[in-house]
N, C-alpha and C positions, 0 to 999 in steps of 0.2 A: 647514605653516601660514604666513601672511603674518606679516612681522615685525612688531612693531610700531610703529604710526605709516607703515606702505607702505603705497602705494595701489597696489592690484594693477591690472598693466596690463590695458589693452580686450582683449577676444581681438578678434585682427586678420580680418577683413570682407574681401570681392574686392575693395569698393572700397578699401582701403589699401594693394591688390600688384596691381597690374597685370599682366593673361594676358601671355605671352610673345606678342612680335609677330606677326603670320599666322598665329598659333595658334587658327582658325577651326575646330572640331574636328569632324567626323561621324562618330556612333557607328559606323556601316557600317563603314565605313574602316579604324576603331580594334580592334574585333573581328574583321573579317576579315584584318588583318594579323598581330594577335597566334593565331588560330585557323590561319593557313595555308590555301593550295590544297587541296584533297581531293587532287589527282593531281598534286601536287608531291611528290617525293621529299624529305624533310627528313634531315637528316644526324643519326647514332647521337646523343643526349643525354649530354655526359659524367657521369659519375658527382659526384651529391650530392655537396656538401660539408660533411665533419662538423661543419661550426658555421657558425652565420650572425651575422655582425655583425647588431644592430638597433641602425639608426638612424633610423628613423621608424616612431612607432605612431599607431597610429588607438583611439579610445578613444571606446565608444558603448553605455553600461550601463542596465536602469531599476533592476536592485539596486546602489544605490551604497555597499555596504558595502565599506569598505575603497579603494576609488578614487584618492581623495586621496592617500594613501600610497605606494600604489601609482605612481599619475602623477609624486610626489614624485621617488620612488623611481628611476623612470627618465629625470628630467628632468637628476639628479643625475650622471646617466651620461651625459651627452650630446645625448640621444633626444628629436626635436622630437616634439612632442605633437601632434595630429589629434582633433579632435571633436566634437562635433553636439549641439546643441539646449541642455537640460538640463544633463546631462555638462559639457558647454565653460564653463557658466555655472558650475556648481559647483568646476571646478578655478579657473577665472578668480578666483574668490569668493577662492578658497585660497592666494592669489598666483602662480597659473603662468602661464605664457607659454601660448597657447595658439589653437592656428591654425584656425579653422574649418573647418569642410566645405563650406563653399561658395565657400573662398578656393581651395580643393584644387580641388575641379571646375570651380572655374567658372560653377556652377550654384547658381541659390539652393536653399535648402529652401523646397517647396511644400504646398500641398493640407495643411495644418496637421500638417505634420511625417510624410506618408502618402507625399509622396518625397522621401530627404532624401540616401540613399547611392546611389541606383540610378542610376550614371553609372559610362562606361566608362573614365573616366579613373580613377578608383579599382579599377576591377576588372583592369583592363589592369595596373595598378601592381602588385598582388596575384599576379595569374595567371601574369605573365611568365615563364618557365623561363629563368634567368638561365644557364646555360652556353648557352641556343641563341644562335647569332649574329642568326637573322631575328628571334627575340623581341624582342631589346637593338635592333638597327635599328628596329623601330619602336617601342618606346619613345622613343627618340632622334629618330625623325622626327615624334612628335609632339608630344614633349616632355615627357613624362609621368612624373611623380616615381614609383619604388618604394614599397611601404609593407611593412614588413618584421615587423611584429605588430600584430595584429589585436585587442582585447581587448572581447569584446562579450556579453551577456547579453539576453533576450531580454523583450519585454513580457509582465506578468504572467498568462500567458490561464488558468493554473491557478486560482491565487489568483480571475480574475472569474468564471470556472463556479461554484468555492466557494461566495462571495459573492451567488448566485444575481440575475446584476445582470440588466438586461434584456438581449434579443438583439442589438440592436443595439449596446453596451457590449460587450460580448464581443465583436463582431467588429471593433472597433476595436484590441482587445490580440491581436489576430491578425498577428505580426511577418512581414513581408517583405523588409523588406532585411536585418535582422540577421540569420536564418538565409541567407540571400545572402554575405552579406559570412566567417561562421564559416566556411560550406563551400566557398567560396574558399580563403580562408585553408589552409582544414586538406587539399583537396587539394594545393595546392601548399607542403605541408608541408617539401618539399625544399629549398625556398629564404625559407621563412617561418614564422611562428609564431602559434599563434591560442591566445589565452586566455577562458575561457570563461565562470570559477570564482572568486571570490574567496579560496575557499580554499587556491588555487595560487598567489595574487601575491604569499608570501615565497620561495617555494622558487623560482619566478623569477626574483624581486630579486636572489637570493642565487647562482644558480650565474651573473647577468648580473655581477655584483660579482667572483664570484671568476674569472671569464675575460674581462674588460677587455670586456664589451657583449656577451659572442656565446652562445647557446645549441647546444647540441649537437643532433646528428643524434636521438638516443635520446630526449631530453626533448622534444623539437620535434615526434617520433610519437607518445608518448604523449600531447601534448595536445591534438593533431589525434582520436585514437585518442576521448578525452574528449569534444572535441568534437562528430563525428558520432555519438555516442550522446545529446549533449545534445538535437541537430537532432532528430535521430529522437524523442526522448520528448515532444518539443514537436508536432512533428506529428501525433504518436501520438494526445496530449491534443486537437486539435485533431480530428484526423477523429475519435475517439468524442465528439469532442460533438456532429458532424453525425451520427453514424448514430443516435446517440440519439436524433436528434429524430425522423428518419425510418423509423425499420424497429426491431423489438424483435429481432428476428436477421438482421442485415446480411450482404450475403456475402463481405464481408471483416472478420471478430472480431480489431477492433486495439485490443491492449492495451501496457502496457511495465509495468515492473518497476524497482527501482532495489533496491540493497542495501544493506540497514539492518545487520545483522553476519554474521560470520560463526560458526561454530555448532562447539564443540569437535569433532563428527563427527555422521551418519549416524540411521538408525532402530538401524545394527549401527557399531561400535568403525569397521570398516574402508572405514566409505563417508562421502566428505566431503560438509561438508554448509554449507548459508548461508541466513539469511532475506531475503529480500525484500517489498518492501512493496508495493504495486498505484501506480501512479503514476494522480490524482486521485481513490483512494479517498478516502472521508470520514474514516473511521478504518480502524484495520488490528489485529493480535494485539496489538501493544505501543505501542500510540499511548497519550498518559498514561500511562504504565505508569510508576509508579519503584520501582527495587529497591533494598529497605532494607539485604540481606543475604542470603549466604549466595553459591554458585557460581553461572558462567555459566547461562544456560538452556539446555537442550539442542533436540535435534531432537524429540523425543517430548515433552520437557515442552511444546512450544509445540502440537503436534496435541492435546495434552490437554489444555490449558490454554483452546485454542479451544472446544473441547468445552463442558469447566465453565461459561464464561464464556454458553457460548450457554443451557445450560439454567437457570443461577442468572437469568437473564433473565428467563425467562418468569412469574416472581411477585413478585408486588406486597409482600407481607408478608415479615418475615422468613424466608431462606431458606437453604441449605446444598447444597452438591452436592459428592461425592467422583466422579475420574473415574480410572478404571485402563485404558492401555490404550484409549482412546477411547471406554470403554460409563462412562456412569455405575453404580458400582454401591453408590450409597446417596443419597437424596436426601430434603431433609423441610423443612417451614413449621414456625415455633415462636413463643412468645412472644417471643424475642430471638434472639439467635446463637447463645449456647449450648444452647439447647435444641434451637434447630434442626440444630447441628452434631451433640450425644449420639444426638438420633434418627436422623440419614441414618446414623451412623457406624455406630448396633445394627443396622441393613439384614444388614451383611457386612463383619465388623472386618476378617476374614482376607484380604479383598481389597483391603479399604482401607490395606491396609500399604504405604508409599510409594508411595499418592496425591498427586493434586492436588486442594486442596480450595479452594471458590468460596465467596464469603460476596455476599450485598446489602446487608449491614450493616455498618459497624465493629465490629472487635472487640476485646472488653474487657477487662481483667485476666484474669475469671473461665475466660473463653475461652481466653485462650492457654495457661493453666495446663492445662489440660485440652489442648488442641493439644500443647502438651508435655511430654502422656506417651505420643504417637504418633509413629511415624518418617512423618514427611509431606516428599513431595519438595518440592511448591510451594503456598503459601500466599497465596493474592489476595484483599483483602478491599478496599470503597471508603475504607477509615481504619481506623486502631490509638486506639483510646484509652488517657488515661497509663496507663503501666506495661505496656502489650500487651508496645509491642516490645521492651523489656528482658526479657521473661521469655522471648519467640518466640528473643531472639538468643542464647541460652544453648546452643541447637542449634546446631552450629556446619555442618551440612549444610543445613539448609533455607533454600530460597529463599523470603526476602519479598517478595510485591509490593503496592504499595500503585495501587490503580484507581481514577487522577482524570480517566478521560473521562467528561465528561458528555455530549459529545454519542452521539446514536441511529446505530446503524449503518442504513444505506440497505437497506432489503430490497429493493429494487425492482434492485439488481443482483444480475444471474444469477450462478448458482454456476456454476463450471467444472471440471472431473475431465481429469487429462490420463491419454491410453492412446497407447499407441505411433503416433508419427509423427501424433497430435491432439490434439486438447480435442472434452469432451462438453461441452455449454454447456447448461444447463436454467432454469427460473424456480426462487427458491429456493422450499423447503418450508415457506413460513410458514402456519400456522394460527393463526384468531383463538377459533377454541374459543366458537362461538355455541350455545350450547343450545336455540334455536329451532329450529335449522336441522335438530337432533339427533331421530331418531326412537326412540321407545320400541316395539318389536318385539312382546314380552312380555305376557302379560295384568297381570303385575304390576308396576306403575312403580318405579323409584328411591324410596327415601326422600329426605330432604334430607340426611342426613349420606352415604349411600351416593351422592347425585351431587355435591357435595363432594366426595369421593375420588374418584368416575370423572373428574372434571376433571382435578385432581392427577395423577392417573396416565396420562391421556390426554398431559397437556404431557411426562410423563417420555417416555413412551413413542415421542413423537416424536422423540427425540437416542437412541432405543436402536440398537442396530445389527441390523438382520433377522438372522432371523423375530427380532420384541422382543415379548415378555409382560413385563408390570408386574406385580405386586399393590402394593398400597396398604390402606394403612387410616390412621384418623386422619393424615391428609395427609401419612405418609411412607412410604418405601418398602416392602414388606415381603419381598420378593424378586425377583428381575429375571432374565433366561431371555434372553439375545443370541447374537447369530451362528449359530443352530444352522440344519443342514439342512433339519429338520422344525420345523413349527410344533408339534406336538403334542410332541418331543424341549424345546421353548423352555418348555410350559408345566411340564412334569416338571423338569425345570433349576430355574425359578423357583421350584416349589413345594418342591425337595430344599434348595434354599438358605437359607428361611426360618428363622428363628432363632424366630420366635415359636411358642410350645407351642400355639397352637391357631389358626388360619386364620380362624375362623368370624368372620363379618360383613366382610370384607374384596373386595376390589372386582379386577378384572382390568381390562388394557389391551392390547389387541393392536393393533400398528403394520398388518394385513392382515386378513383374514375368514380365516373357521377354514373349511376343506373339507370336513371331517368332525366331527361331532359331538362324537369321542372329547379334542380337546386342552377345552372345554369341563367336559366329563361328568368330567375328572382333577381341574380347579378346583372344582367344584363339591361333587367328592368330600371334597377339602381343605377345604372350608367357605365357599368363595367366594360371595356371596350376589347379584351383580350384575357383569353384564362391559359393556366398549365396545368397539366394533370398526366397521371400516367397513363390514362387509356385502357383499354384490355376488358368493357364490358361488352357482351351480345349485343348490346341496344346503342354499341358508340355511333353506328351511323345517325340515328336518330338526333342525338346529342350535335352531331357536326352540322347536320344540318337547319337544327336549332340556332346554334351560332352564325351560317352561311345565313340563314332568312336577316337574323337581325344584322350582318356586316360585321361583325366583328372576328378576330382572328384569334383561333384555339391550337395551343400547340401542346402534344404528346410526348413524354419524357421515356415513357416505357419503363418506367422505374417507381413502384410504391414507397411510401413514406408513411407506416404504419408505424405508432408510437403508442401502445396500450399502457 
């Protein structure tokens, strides 16, 4: 910070330093001296040198967090300052001395700041390979300053996609010189250093302090190392937001990835593991997520955690979902949480034992006491009301987390399945569950409480994992039948599972059409009174008429629910 009562000097203008005499400069010239002849033999490169003085930085950010300190920091040490627009104003502001970019080139900044670094006298100073002789001759013949760290971050084109601004706003935050000026830098990391990050300008400051200005060969790769992953994730952002516009499957699928943590191990003890987040997702598994308590999250808890999260979604009223293992296997609507938590959990206690359980509600004292007479791995709910989490934290294992995203995840991005040496890329599986749309097969229709549970059952049924059979009644679950071989194996599964003494009046949901009669003719047996399914085998008549014999009412969604 400026002292007080200083008036911080001008940052100095071409017009206050005069170009070096005949220093009449063409870029041709400038780049093909420091590039070389193609069919000139150039002599071996000696070997890097394990630390590089810096004594001149270039400094040209739009996150200016930390900056100021930063510039401080190495003004303190020596280190003239270089920098553009904004930047130069803000140090200036701060009291630093600090030298333009258009004293440096030569060249003013144009075209409203669209070219400000793209001059060969900066890149020349960059690029040089300081042990060649021919590189240092022409720098010397054309007199052009070194820049020996680069510290640059890039315009925010993430944050305008977000922001949903118009197109032509966004292609304003489309940076060119700054990704220019990094990958400079960070190739010629041998004699240079590029900082990217503000979260690296103490650990900078700090090994330039403790070695009198110079950074080491090891710190100087990894931040070039840094660097070209920074370029790449911004290009990344940048071309999916043109193939978005133009093609729903481009034939180049460019995504990036950054890492949010890393993850105690594996699906198993002995395979390492890490999350990552989609770089310009809207939201992700743990965006808002705070954890009140209890251990890391694991690898499994965040595949089951996705799960809960996705089916506690799909209702509007009070909801509960237990998830084991990726299959939901207990889920139910209630007048508040806890009702809704008792009834998914009477589904199947025995499975719901170190679950992950989802809420849409906060929850309450009443609730957690009840939560804590169960061994629950993870616990999500949008809030705790008082007293929740004092009773929740008496478990000294269970993870709490408390769910304050409000915003909607995008369904309009495709899911992706990676398999050896690809990715499957598909639309996701969203259903809006229209009852218009839905035929009634059967000579006898639904009741109103029987398509109230064929709903119910129909949203479960979609997050079950193939072949999936639901039953339901009074809008929760009442056995669940996943992964099996056979669909008719899925209905026997669901209906051995049941904990209720009597089946009768209770509704089925199959994620596919039954091929044969006989997985029907088992529910029906059990007292199943109305199924949904999508329809579309050879043999549906067969199946409808299965249903018409026994009285009961089948309805056709025309829509699979395939979840492999």
């Amino acid at each position: 910070m400026a002292a007080p009562g200083r008036i911080p000097p001008k940052i100095r203008h071409a017009s206050d330093r005069a170009l070096p005499s005949g220093s009449s400069v063409d870029a041709t010239d400038i780049l093909a001296a420091i590039a070389g002849e193609p069919d000139i033999e150039r002599p071996e490169p000696l070997t890097a040198p394990a630390a590089v003085t810096i004594r001149r930085a270039l400094l040209s950010v739009s996150d200016k967090r930390g900056i100021v300190d930063f510039a401080n920091g190495l003004a303190a040490l020596g280190v003239e300052l270089v920098s553009t627009g904004g930047t130069a104003a803000a140090l200036a502001d701060a009291g630093l001395e600090v030298r333009a970019i258009e004293d440096f080139t030569g060249f003013p900044e144009i075209m409203d700041g669209r070219v400000k670094t793209l001059h060969p006298r900066l890149y020349a100073g960059l690029l040089a390979v300081r042990d060649d002789p021919a590189h240092m001759a022409a720098l010397g013949e054309h007199e052009i300053e070194e820049v020996d760290l680069v510290c640059v971050n890039l315009y925010p084109f993430e944050r305008a996609v977000a922001s949903r601004l118009p197109p032509a706003q966004i292609i304003e935050n489309i940076d060119i010189g700054g990704p220019t000026m990094i990958r400079a830098a960070a190739k010629n990391h041998a004699f240079a250093a590029v900082v990217t990050s503000p979260e690296s300008y103490d650990a900078v400051l700090d090994e330039l302090r403790g070695t009198g200005g110079q950074l080491s060969m090891p710190t100087r790769e990894s931040l070039a190392a840094e660097a070209f992953a920074y370029t790449a994730r911004y290009d990344t952002a940048v071309a999916r937001w043109f193939a978005e516009k133009s093609e729903d499957f481009p034939p180049l699928h460019v995504r990036a990835y950054e890492k949010v943590t890393d993850l105690p191990y594996g699906e198993n003890p002995h395979q390492r593991a890490a999350y990552y987040r989609q770089v310009g997702a809207r939201t992700h598994i743990l965006s808002g997520i705070d954890q009140h308590h209890g251990k890391q999250l694991s690898f499994n808890n965040l595949v089951d955690l996705d799960s809960a999260r996705a089916v506690v979604r799909e209702f509007d009223t009070p909801a509960c979902v237990i998830v084991k293992h990726n299959n939901p296997c207990g889920a139910a609507v209630g007048d508040a949480a806890r009702q809704a938590y008792e009834r998914a959990f009477a589904t199947d206690p025995l499975s719901a034992f170190g679950g992950v359980i989802a809420f849409n509600r906060p929850v309450d004292a009443a609730t957690a006491e009840r939560l804590a007479e169960q061994f629950v791995e993870v616990l999500i709910a949008p809030g705790f009301e008082q007293g929740a989490l004092e009773i929740l934290q008496r478990k000294p294992s269970i993870r709490i987390l408390e769910d304050g995203e409000r915003r909607a995840p995008l369904f309009a991005e495709p899911e992706i399945k990676q398999v050896m040496g690809g990715l499957l890329v598909q639309d996701r599986d969203v259903d809006l569950a229209d009852r218009t749309e839905m035929e009634v097969v059967t000579e006898r229709h639904p009741s109103d409480d029987e398509w109230r549970d064929l709903m119910f059952a129909w949203k479960v049924c979609m997050h079950v994992r193939s072949n999936a059979i639901v039953l339901a009644r009074g809008e929760a679950t009442a056995g669940i039948g996943a992964g099996q071989m056979s669909r008719v194996d899925s209905v026997r599964l669901a209906v051995d599972k049941s904990r209720l003494e009597s089946l009768a009046g209770a509704v089925l949901a199959s994620d596919a059409f039954f091929p044969f009669s006989d997985g029907p003719e088992i529910a029906i047996g059990a007292g199943v009174t109305a199924i949904i399914q999508p329809g579309g085998s050879r043999r549906d008549p067969e199946v409808v008429e299965a249903a018409d014999a026994a009285g009961i009412a089948m309805v056709f969604t025309s829509r699979r629910h395939f979840r492999h």
